[in-house]
C-alpha positions in Angstrom: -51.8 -66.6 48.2 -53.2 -64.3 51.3 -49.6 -62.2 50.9 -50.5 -61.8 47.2 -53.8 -60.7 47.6 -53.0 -58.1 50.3 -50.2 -56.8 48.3 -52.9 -56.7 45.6 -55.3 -54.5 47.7 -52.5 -52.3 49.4 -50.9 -51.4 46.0 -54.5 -50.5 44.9 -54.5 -47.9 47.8 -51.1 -46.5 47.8 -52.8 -46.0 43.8 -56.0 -44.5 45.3 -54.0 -42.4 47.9 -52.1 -41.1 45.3 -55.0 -39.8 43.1 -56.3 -38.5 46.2 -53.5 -36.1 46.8 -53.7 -34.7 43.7 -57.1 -34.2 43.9 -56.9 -32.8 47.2 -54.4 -29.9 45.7 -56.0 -29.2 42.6 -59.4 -28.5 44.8 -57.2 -26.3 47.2 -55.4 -24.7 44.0 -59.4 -23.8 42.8 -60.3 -22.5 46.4 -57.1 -20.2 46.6 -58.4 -18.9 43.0 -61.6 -18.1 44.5 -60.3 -16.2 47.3 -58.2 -14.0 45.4 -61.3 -13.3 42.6 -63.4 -12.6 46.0 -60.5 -9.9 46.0 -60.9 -10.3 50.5 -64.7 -10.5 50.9 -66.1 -12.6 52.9 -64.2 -16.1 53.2 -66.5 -18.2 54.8 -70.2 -19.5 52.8 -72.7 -21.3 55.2 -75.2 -21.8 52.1 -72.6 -23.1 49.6 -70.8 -25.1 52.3 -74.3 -27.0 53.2 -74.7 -27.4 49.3 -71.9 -29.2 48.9 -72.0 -31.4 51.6 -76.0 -32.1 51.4 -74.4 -32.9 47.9 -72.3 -35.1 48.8 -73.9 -37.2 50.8 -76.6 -37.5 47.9 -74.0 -38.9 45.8 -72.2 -41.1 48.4 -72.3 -45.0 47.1 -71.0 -46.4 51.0 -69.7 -48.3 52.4 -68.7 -45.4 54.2 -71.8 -44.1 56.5 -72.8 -40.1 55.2 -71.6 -38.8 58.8 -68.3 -40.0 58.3 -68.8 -38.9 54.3 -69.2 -35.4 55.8 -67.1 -34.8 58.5 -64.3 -35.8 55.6 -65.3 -33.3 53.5 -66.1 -30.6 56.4 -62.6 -31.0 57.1 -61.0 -30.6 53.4 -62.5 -27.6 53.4 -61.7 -26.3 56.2 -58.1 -27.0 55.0 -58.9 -24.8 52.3 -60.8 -22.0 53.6 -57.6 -21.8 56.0 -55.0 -21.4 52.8 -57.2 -17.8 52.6 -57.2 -17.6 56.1 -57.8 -19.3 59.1 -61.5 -18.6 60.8 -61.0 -17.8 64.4 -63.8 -19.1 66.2 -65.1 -18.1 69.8 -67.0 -20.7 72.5 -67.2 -21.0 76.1 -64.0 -22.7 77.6 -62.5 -23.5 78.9 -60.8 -25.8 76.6 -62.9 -29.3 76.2 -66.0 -27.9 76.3 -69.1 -29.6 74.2 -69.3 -26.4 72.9 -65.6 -26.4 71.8 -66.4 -29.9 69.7 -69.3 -28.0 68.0 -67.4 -25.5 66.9 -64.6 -27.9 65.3 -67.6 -30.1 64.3 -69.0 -27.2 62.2 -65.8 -25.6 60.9 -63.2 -28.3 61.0 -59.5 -28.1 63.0 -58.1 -25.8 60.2 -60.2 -23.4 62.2 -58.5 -21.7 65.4 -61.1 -22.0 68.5 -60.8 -19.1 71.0 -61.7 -20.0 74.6 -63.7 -17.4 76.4 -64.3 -16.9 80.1 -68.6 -16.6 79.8 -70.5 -16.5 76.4 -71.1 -12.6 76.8 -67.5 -12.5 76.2 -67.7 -14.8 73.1 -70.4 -12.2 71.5 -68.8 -9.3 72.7 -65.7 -10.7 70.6 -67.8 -11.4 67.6 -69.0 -8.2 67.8 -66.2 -6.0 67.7 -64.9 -8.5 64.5 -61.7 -9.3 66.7 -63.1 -12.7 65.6 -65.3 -14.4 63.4 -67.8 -16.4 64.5 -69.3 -17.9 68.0 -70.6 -20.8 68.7 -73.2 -20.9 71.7 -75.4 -23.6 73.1 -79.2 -22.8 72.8 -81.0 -25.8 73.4 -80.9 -29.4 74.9 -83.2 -32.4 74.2 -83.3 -33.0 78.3 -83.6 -29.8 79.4 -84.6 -27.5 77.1 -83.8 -23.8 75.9 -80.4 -22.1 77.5 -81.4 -18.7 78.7 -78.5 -16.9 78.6 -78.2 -17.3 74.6 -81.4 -16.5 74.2 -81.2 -13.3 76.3 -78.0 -12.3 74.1 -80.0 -12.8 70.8 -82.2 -10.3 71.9 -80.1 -7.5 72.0 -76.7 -8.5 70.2 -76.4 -7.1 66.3 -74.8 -10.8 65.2 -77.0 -13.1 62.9 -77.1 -16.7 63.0 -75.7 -17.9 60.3 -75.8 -22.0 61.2 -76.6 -24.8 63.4 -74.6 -27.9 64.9 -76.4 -30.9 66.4 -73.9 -32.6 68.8 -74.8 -35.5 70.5 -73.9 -35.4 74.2 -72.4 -38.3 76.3 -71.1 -37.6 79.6 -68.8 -39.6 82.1 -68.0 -39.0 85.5 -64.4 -38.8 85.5 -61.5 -38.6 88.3 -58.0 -37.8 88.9 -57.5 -41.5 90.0 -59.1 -44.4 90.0 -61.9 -45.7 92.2 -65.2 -44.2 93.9 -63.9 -44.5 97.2 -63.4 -40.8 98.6 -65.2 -39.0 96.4 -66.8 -36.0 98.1 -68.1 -34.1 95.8 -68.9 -33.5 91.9 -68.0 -30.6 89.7 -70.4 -29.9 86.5 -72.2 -27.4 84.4 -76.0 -27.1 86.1 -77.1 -28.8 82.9 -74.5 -32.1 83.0 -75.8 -31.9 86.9 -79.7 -32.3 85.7 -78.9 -34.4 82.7 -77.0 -37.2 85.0 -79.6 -36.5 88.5 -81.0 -40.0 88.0 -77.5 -41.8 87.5 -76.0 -39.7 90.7 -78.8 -40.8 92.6 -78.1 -44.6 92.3 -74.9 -44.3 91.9 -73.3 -41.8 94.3 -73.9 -41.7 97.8 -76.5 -38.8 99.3 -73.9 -37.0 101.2 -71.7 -36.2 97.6 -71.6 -32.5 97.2 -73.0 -31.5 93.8 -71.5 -28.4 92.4 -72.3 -26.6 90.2 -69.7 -24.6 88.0 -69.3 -22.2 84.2 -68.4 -25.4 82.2 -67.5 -29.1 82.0 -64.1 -28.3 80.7 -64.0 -26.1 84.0 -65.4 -28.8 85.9 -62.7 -31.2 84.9 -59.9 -29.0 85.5 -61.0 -28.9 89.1 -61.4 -32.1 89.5 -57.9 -32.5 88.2 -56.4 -30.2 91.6 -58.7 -32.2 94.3 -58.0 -36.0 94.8 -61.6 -35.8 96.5 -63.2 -34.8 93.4 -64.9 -36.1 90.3 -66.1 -34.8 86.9 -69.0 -34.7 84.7 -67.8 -34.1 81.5 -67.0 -35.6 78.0 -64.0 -37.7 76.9 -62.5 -34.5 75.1 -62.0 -33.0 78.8 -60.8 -36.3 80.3 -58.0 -36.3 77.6 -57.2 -32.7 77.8 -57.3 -33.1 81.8 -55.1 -36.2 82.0 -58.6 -37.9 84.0 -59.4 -41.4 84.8 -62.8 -42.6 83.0 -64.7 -44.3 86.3 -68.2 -44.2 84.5 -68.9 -43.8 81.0 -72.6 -42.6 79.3 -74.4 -41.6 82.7 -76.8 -39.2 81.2 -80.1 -40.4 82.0 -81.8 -40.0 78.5 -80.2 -42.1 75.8 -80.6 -39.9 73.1 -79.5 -36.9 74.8 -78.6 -34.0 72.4 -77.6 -30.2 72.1 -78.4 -27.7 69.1 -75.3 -25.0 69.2 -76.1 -21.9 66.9 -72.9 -20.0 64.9 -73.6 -16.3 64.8 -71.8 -13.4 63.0 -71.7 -10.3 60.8 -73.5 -11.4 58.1 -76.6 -12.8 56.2 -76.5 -15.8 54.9 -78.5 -17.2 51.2 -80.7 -19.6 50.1 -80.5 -23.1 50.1 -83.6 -24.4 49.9 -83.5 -26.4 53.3 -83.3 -23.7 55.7 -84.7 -22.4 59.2 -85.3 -18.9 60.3 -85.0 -17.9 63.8 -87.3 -14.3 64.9 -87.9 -13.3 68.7 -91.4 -11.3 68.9 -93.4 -9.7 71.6 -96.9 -9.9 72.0 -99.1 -7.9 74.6 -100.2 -9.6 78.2 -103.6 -9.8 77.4 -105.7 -13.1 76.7 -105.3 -14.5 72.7 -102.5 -12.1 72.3 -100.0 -15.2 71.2 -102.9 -16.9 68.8 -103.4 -13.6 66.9 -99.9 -13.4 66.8 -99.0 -16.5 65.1 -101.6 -16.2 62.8 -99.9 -14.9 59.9 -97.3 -18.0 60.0 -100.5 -20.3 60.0 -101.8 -18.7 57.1 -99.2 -19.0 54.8 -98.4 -22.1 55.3 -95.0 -21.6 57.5 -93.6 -24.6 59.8 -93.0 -23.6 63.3 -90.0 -25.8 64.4 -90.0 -24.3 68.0 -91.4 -21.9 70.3 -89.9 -20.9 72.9 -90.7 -17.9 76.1 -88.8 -16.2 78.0 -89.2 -13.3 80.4 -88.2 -9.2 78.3 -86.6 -7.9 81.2 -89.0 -4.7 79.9 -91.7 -5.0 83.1 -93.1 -7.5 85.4 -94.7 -10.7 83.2 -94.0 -9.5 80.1 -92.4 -12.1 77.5 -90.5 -12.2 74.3 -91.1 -15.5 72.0 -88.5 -17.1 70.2 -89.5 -18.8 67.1 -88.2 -21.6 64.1 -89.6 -21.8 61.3 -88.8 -24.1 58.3 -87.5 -21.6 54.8 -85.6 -18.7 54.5 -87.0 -15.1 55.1 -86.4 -14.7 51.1 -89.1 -17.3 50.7 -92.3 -15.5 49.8 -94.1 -17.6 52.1 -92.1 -16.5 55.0 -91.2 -13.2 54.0 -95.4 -12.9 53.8 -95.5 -14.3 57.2 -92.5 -11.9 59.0 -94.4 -8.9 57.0 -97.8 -9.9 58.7 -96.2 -10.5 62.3 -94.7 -7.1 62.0 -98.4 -5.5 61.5 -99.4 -7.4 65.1 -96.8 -6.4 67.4 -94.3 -3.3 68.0 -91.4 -6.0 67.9 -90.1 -8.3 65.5 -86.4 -9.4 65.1 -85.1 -11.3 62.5 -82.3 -13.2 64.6 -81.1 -15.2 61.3 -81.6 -17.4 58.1 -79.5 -20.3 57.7 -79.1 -23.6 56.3 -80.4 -25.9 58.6 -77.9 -29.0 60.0 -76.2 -31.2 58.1 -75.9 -34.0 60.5 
C-alpha cells in the first residue's frame, strides 16, 4: 500500500514538474519579448522586481516559508534577465566574501560577481559602466555604520538603487583540525569586534589577532599557515577547502549587515521605499535640530542618522540620513526642498525599494 501511495505522490510531481517547465519558458519567452521592445535600455528594474516579489509573497499559500518563496523567484528571474544579458556585479573579494552572498542574494547566480581588490575599486568600476552594479557594506547591527562606504557616497555620481539584509554567522575555521597550535587569527576588523567576546573565552591571550581587507582574504591565509585560523562564513570555508572548528561565534545572536546596490540610474516608485540624503549643517549649537525640521514637519520617518567627519576642516560633519518614501512622494520631496533652504549641501544619494527579506 505505502509503494502505491508514493508512486501516487511522485507521479503527481513528475506532473507538477512538468507544468513547471513550461511555465518557466513561456515566462522567459515573455521576458526576452520585453527586452527586445525595451529595444537595449536598461535591463535591470529594482521597483518592478520588488513588486513582484512583495507580490508574491502576498499571494503565497505555504507550506513553503516567504524567504524560501522569494529566493525561488529572485532566482527565475535572474535566469531571465540573463537571456538579455548577464548583470555583472562588483563586491569586495576576494571570493567568499559576505558581501559576495549579498550580491547573489539580491541578483541571483545568473548574475556574474566581479571580485575587487578594495571597494574604491568596486565604485570606480561602476562608475566607468565597465560594470553594472556594486554591492557594498554600509552598516552592521554590532557595530554600526562602515565608514569607508559612507565616505564614497559622498563624492561618487552612482545612486543607490537597493538594499540586502544578510544575516551574518561567523565560524572560526582552520586548515586542519584541532585548536592546538593556533597562533594567531586572520579577520576583517569587524568579524574581529563582532567575535571579541567568544575569542576571549575561547582562545588563549597570547593568540595574535589580525586584522586583514576581508574574511574571504582572511581564509585564504589561513589556508597557507598550519598555525592559523579564520573568521569567516561557511561560503569561505567551502571555497578555502577549511575545517569548521567553531561554528556561530559572533557574540550577538541576531547579528546582521545592510549591503546597499548602487549604479547609474534612478530608480521608481513602489510605494515601500527609503531615501538615503547626506547633509551638512554648520558647527554651531541647534544647527542639527533646525536642520531636521523640515522632515519633522511633514511628517517624514527618519530610519537612521548617521555622522561622520567632511574631510572639509577640523570638526566639521556631514549627516547621513533614511527616511521612509520615495523623493517623488510630496511629503518628502516637501521635506528635501525645505532641507535644501537650511544648508549649502544636500545630496540625494538614492530612492529605492526598501528590502524584501
Amino acid at each position: 500500500m505505502s509503494e502505491e501511495l508514493l508512486k501516487q505522490h511522485r507521479d503527481a510531481i513528475d506532473a507538477i514538474d512538468t507544468q513547471i517547465l513550461h511555465l518557466l519558458n513561456s515566462r522567459a519567452s515573455h521576458a526576452r519579448e520585453i527586452g527586445e521592445i525595451k529595444g537595449g535600455g536598461i535591463i535591470y528594474r529594482p521597483e518592478r522586481e520588488a513588486q513582484v516579489l512583495r507580490r508574491i509573497q502576498q499571494l503565497n499559500p505555504g507550506p513553503l516559508p516567504n524567504e524560501s518563496v522569494a529566493r525561488l523567484f529572485r532566482e527565475v528571474m535572474s535566469e531571465c534577465l540573463a537571456l538579455e544579458k548577464p548583470l555583472s556585479i562588483a563586491y569586495l573579494g576576494p571570493e567568499g566574501t559576505f558581501t559576495q552572498l549579498a550580491a547573489i542574494k539580491h541578483f541571483g547566480h545568473a548574475a556574474r560577481t566581479v571580485a575587487c581588490a578594495s571597494v574604491d575599486e568596486a565604485f570606480r568600476l561602476v562608475e566607468s559602466r565597465t560594470l553594472d552594479y556594486v554591492v557594498a557594506p554600509v552598516e552592521n547591527s554590532t557595530e554600526g555604520a562602515v565608514g569607508r562606504t559612507l565616505d564614497l557616497m559622498v563624492s561618487s555620481p552612482l545612486r543607490i538603487c537597493g538594499e540586502v539584509v544578510l544575516r551574518i554567522h561567523h565560524h572560526l575555521l582552520r586548515k586542519q583540525d584541532g585548536m592546538n597550535g593556533i597562533t594567531r587569527v586572520y579577520a576583517h576588523a569587524q568579524a574581529l569586534a563582532q567575535c571579541h567576546e567568544w575569542l576571549n573565552k575561547n582562545l588563549p591571550a597570547q593568540v595574535e589577532r589580525v586584522s586583514v581587507a576581508s574574511n574571504a582574504e582572511a581564509a585564504r591565509l589561513a589556508g597557507e599557515d598550519a598555525n592559523a585560523a579564520a573568521i569567516a562564513g561557511q561560503a569561505a570555508a567551502e571555497r578555502y577547502g577549511l575545517v569548521k572548528l567553531a561554528e556561530n561565534i559572533e557574540d550577538e545572536p541576531n547579528n546582521t549587515t545592510r549591503f546597499l546596490v548602487l549604479g547609474n540610474q534612478q530608480v521608481g516608485m513602489t510605494g515601500l521605499d527609503k531615501t538615503s540624503i547626506v547633509v551638512a549643517a554648520p558647527n554651531r549649537p541647534g544647527a542639527v535640530h533646525q536642520l531636521l525640521a523640515p522632515v519633522a514637519d511633514n511628517g517624514v520617518s527618519m530610519t537612521k542618522f548617521e555622522s561622520r567627519p567632511s574631510r572639509a576642516g577640523l570638526w566639521d560633519y556631514v549627516f547621513f540620513i533614511d527616511m521612509e518614501g520615495h523623493h517623488d512622494d510630496a511629503n518628502v520631496a516637501t521635506a528635501l526642498a525645505g532641507l535644501s533652504e537650511r544648508t549649502s549641501f544636500v545630496k540625494v544619494l538614492g530612492s529605492y525599494p526598501q528590502a524584501v527579506l
